[in-house]
C-alpha positions in Angstrom: 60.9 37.4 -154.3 64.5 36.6 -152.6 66.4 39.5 -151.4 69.5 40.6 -153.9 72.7 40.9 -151.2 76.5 41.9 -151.8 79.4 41.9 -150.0 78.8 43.9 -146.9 75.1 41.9 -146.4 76.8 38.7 -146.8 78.2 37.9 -143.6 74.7 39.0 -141.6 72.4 36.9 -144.3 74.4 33.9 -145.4 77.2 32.9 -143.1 76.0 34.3 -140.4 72.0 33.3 -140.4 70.8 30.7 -138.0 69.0 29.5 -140.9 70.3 27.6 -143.8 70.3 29.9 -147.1 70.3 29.1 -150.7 72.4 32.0 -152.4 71.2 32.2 -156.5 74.3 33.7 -158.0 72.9 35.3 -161.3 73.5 37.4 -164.3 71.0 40.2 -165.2 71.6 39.1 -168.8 71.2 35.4 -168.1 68.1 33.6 -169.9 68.4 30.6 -167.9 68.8 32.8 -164.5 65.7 34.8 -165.9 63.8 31.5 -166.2 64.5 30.1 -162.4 63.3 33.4 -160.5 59.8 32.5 -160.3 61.2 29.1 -158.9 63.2 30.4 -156.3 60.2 32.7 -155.5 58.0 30.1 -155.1 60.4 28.0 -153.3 60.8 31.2 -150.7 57.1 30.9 -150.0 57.1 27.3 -149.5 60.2 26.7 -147.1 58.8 30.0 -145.6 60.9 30.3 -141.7 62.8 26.9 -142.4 65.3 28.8 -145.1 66.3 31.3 -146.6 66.9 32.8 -150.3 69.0 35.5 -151.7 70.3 36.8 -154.9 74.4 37.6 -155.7 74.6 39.6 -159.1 78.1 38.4 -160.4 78.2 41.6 -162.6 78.3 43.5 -159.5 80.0 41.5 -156.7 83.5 40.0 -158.1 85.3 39.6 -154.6 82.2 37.2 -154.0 82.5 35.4 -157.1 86.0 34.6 -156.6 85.9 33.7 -153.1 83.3 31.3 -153.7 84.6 30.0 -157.1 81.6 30.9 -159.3 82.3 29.5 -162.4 79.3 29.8 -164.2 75.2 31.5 -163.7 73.2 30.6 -162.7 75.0 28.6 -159.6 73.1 27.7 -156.5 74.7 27.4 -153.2 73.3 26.0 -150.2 75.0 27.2 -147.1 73.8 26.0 -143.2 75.9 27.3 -139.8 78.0 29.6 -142.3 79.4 26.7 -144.1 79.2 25.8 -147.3 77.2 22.6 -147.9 76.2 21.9 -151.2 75.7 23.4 -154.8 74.3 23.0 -158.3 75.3 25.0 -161.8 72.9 25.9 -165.0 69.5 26.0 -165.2 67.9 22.9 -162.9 64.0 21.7 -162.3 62.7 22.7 -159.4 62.8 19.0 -158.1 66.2 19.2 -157.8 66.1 22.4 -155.9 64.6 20.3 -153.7 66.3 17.7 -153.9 69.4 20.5 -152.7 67.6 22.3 -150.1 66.3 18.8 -148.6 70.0 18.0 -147.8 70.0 20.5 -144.5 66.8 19.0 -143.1 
Protein backbone atom coordinates (compact mmCIF):
# COMPACT_ATOMS: atom_id res chain seq x y z
CA UNK A 1 0.00 0.00 0.00
CA UNK A 2 1.70 3.58 -0.88
CA UNK A 3 2.96 5.47 1.98
CA UNK A 4 0.55 8.50 3.15
CA UNK A 5 3.22 11.77 3.40
CA UNK A 6 2.72 15.59 4.43
CA UNK A 7 4.51 18.41 4.36
CA UNK A 8 7.64 17.80 6.21
CA UNK A 9 8.10 14.14 4.19
CA UNK A 10 7.56 15.85 1.03
CA UNK A 11 10.78 17.23 0.09
CA UNK A 12 12.80 13.78 1.06
CA UNK A 13 10.04 11.41 -0.85
CA UNK A 14 8.82 13.49 -3.90
CA UNK A 15 11.06 16.24 -4.90
CA UNK A 16 13.79 15.06 -3.67
CA UNK A 17 13.72 11.07 -4.61
CA UNK A 18 16.05 9.84 -7.34
CA UNK A 19 13.14 8.02 -8.38
CA UNK A 20 10.17 9.40 -10.27
CA UNK A 21 6.96 9.41 -7.81
CA UNK A 22 3.31 9.35 -8.42
CA UNK A 23 1.74 11.47 -5.52
CA UNK A 24 -2.33 10.27 -5.11
CA UNK A 25 -3.82 13.38 -3.57
CA UNK A 26 -7.06 11.98 -1.88
CA UNK A 27 -9.95 12.56 0.37
CA UNK A 28 -10.75 10.03 3.14
CA UNK A 29 -14.37 10.67 2.20
CA UNK A 30 -13.84 10.21 -1.46
CA UNK A 31 -15.66 7.20 -3.23
CA UNK A 32 -13.80 7.44 -6.35
CA UNK A 33 -10.33 7.89 -4.22
CA UNK A 34 -11.64 4.71 -2.16
CA UNK A 35 -12.06 2.82 -5.48
CA UNK A 36 -8.33 3.59 -7.00
CA UNK A 37 -6.32 2.34 -3.76
CA UNK A 38 -6.14 -1.13 -4.68
CA UNK A 39 -4.92 0.23 -8.20
CA UNK A 40 -2.19 2.29 -6.95
CA UNK A 41 -1.36 -0.79 -4.69
CA UNK A 42 -1.09 -2.94 -7.27
CA UNK A 43 0.65 -0.57 -9.44
CA UNK A 44 3.39 -0.13 -6.41
CA UNK A 45 4.12 -3.84 -6.67
CA UNK A 46 4.44 -3.85 -10.36
CA UNK A 47 6.79 -0.73 -11.01
CA UNK A 48 8.46 -2.19 -7.75
CA UNK A 49 12.36 -0.09 -7.59
CA UNK A 50 11.55 1.83 -11.01
CA UNK A 51 8.88 4.33 -9.01
CA UNK A 52 7.47 5.35 -6.46
CA UNK A 53 3.90 5.96 -4.75
CA UNK A 54 2.60 8.04 -2.03
CA UNK A 55 -0.56 9.34 -0.57
CA UNK A 56 -1.32 13.44 0.20
CA UNK A 57 -4.64 13.62 2.38
CA UNK A 58 -6.01 17.19 1.17
CA UNK A 59 -8.13 17.24 4.48
CA UNK A 60 -4.89 17.35 6.28
CA UNK A 61 -2.20 19.07 4.17
CA UNK A 62 -3.62 22.56 2.70
CA UNK A 63 -0.14 24.33 2.16
CA UNK A 64 0.37 21.26 -0.27
CA UNK A 65 -2.79 21.51 -1.86
CA UNK A 66 -2.40 25.01 -2.70
CA UNK A 67 1.12 24.98 -3.73
CA UNK A 68 0.36 22.39 -6.12
CA UNK A 69 -3.04 23.69 -7.34
CA UNK A 70 -5.18 20.64 -6.35
CA UNK A 71 -8.39 21.37 -7.59
CA UNK A 72 -10.17 18.36 -7.25
CA UNK A 73 -9.60 14.24 -5.56
CA UNK A 74 -8.62 12.28 -6.46
CA UNK A 75 -5.63 14.10 -8.59
CA UNK A 76 -2.56 12.12 -9.65
CA UNK A 77 0.74 13.75 -10.10
CA UNK A 78 3.73 12.32 -11.57
CA UNK A 79 6.86 14.07 -10.46
CA UNK A 80 10.69 12.84 -11.83
CA UNK A 81 14.11 14.93 -10.67
CA UNK A 82 11.70 17.04 -8.29
CA UNK A 83 9.82 18.50 -11.10
CA UNK A 84 6.55 18.25 -11.87
CA UNK A 85 5.84 16.26 -15.06
CA UNK A 86 2.56 15.28 -15.64
CA UNK A 87 -1.01 14.73 -13.99
CA UNK A 88 -4.49 13.40 -14.29
CA UNK A 89 -7.97 14.36 -12.13
CA UNK A 90 -11.12 11.96 -11.15
CA UNK A 91 -11.24 8.58 -10.99
CA UNK A 92 -9.10 6.99 -14.20
CA UNK A 93 -8.52 3.09 -15.40
CA UNK A 94 -5.66 1.74 -14.49
CA UNK A 95 -4.42 1.90 -18.25
CA UNK A 96 -4.14 5.25 -18.05
CA UNK A 97 -2.18 5.19 -15.01
CA UNK A 98 0.00 3.68 -17.12
CA UNK A 99 -0.28 5.42 -19.75
CA UNK A 100 0.99 8.44 -17.01
CA UNK A 101 3.68 6.70 -15.31
CA UNK A 102 5.07 5.40 -18.88
CA UNK A 103 5.76 9.09 -19.67
CA UNK A 104 9.23 9.09 -17.31
CA UNK A 105 10.52 5.89 -18.85
Amino acid sequence: MPARIGESEFESEVTGSPLPVLVDFYSDSCIPCKRMSPVLSQLENEYKDKIRIVKVNTNFEKNLVEKYQIQAAPTLVLFSKGEEVSRIRGAVRKEDIIELIGSVF
